[in-house]
RODO-2510 file (C-alpha; in nm, 4 decimals, decimal comma):
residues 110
     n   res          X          Y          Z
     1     x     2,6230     8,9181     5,5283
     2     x     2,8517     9,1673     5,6883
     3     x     3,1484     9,0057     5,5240
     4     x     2,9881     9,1950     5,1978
     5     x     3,0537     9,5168     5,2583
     6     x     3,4090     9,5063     5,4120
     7     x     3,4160     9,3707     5,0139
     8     x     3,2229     9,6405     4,8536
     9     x     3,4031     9,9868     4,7740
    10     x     3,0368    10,1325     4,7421
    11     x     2,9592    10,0283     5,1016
    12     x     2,8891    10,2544     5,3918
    13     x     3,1359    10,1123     5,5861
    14     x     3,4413    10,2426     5,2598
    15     x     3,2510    10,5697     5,2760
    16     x     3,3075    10,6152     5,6666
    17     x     3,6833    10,5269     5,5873
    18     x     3,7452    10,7813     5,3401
    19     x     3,5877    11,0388     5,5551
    20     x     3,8193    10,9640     5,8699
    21     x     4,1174    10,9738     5,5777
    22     x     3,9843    11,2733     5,4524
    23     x     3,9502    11,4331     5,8021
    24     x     4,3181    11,2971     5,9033
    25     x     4,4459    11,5123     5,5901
    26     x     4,2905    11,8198     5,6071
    27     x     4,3516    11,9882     5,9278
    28     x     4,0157    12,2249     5,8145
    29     x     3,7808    11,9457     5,8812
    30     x     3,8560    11,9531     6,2445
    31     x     3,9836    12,2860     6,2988
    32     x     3,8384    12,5407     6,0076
    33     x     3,5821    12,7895     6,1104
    34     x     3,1698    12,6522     6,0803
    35     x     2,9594    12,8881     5,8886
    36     x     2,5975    12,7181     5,7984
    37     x     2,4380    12,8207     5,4536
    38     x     2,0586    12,7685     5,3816
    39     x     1,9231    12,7906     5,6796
    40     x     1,5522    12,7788     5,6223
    41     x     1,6327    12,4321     5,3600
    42     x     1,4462    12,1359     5,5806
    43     x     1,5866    11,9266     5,2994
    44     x     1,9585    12,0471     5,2372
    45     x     2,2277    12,0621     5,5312
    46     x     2,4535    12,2780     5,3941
    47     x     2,7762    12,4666     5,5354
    48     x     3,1348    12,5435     5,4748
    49     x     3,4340    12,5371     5,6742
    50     x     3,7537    12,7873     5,7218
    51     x     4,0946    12,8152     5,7911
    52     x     4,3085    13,0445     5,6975
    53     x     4,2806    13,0690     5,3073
    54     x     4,1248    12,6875     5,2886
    55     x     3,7574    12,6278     5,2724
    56     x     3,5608    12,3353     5,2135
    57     x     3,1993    12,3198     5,1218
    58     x     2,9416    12,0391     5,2342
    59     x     2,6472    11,9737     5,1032
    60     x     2,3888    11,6566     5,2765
    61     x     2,0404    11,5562     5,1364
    62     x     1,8781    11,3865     5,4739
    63     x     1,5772    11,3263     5,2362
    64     x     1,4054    11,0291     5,0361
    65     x     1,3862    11,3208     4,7447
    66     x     1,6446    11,4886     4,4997
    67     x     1,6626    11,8131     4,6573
    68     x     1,7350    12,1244     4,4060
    69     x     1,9859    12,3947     4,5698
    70     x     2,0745    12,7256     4,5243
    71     x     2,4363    12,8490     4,6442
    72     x     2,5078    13,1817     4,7714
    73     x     2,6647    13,4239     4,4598
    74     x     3,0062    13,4700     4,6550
    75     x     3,0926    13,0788     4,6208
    76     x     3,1231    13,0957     4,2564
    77     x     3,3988    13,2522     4,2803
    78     x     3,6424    12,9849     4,3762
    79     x     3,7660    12,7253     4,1477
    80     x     3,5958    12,3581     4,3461
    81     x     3,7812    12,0190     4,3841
    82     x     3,5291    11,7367     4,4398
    83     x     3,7144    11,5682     4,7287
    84     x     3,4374    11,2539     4,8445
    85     x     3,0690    11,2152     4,7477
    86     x     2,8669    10,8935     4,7990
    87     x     2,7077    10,8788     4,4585
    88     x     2,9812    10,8016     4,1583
    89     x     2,9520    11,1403     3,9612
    90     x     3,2456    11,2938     3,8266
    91     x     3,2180    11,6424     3,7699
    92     x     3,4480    11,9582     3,7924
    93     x     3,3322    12,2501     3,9857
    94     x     3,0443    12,2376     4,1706
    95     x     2,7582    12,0788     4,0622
    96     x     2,3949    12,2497     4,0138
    97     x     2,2604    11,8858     4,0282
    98     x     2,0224    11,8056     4,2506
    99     x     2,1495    11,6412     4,5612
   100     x     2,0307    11,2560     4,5117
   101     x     1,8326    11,0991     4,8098
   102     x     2,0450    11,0880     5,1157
   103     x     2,3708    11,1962     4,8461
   104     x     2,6481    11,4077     5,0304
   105     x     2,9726    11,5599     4,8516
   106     x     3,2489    11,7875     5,0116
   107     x     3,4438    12,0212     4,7770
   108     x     3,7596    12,1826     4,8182
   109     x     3,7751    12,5552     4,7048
   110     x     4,0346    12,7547     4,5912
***
């Protein structure tokens, strides 16, 4: 059964691999500056990260629910690079989706 999802690009396990690639090429994952947005959101764990004129934005839904979000006005400013999400959605910019059940995405902005 395990077997499977070494096999399947959709798996967990190819998820967890493109996040320890993603966190080997961007020094900002390890090293960039925490600030947490939407505090009071039980559903949404939201927050971006810093360094130097980098940021990246991550947005988790912990929940069985789509969870609607609301950004702060001073991130639509910068131009947004999808850079990994665990539900196949292309889009440019950031999304106003709702965050699927248990659906995370990290965005590069600019």
């Amino acid at each position: 059964m395990q077997k499977k999802a070494y096999n399947d690009p959709n798996s967990i396990f190819h998820f967890y691999k493109k996040l320890i690639q993603l966190r080997k090429e961007h020094e900002i994952v390890v090293y960039g500056r925490f600030e947490l947005l939407l505090p009071d959101d039980e559903r949404i764990f939201a927050y971006t990260r810093s360094l130097e004129e980098e940021k990246l934005l991550v947005l988790c839904n912990f929940k069985e629910e789509q969870a609607p979000y609301t950004f702060p006005e001073e991130l639509h400013a910068y131009a947004a690079t999808k850079l990994i999400g665990n539900y196949d959605q292309e889009e440019e910019g950031i999304s106003s989706k709702p965050l699927q059940p248990y659906e995370c995405r990290v965005y590069h902005l600019k």
